[in-house]
N, C-alpha and C positions, 0 to 999 in steps of 0.2 A: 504494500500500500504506500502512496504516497503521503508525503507528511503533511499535506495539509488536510488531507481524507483520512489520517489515522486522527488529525485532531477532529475535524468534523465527526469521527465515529466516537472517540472519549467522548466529548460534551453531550452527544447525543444518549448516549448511553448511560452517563451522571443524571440528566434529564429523565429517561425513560425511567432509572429507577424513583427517580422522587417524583415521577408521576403517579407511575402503579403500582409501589413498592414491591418490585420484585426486580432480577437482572431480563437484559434486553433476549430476545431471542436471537441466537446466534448465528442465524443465516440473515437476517438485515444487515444491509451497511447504514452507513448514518443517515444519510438521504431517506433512506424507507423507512427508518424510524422517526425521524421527523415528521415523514409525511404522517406517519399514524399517531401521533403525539396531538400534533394540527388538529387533525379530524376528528380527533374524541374528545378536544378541549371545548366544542360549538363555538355559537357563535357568541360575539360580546357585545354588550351597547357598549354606542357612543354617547358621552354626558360633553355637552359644550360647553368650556371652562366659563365660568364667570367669577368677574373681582370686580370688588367696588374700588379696583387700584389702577385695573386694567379698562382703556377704551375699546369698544368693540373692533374696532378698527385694527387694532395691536394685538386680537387674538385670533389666532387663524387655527383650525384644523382641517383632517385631509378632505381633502376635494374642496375647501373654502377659499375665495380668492382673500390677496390679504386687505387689500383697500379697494374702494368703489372703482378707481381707475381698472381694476382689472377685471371689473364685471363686463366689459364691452369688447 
């Protein structure tokens, strides 16, 4: 394995156990246990930050443009 695929396989594998507390199955590479970490986490809301510090303007999340200029 290469080294950056042996590390993507350690993290992944640190990951799977403290997901499902148990060790990864030994024919995954790190790739496929990700993918299956992903897919059993569902899905998450998204909550739009709000601060009475923060102008709307100065908070952007993803897919939001960040000021009016870039709504056109």
């Amino acid at each position: 394995m290469e080294n950056r695929q042996q590390r993507i396989h350690q993290e992944a594998a640190a990951l799977w156990r403290e997901v499902f507390g148990e060790p990864p199955p030994l024919r995954l590479d790190g790739g496929q246990m990700l993918e299956i970490i992903t897919r059993s986490a569902g899905e998450a809301t998204y909550d739009r930050l709000r601060s009475p510090f923060l102008r709307p303007s100065t908070i952007a999340g993803p897919g939001q443009p960040r000021d009016a200029s870039q709504l056109r």
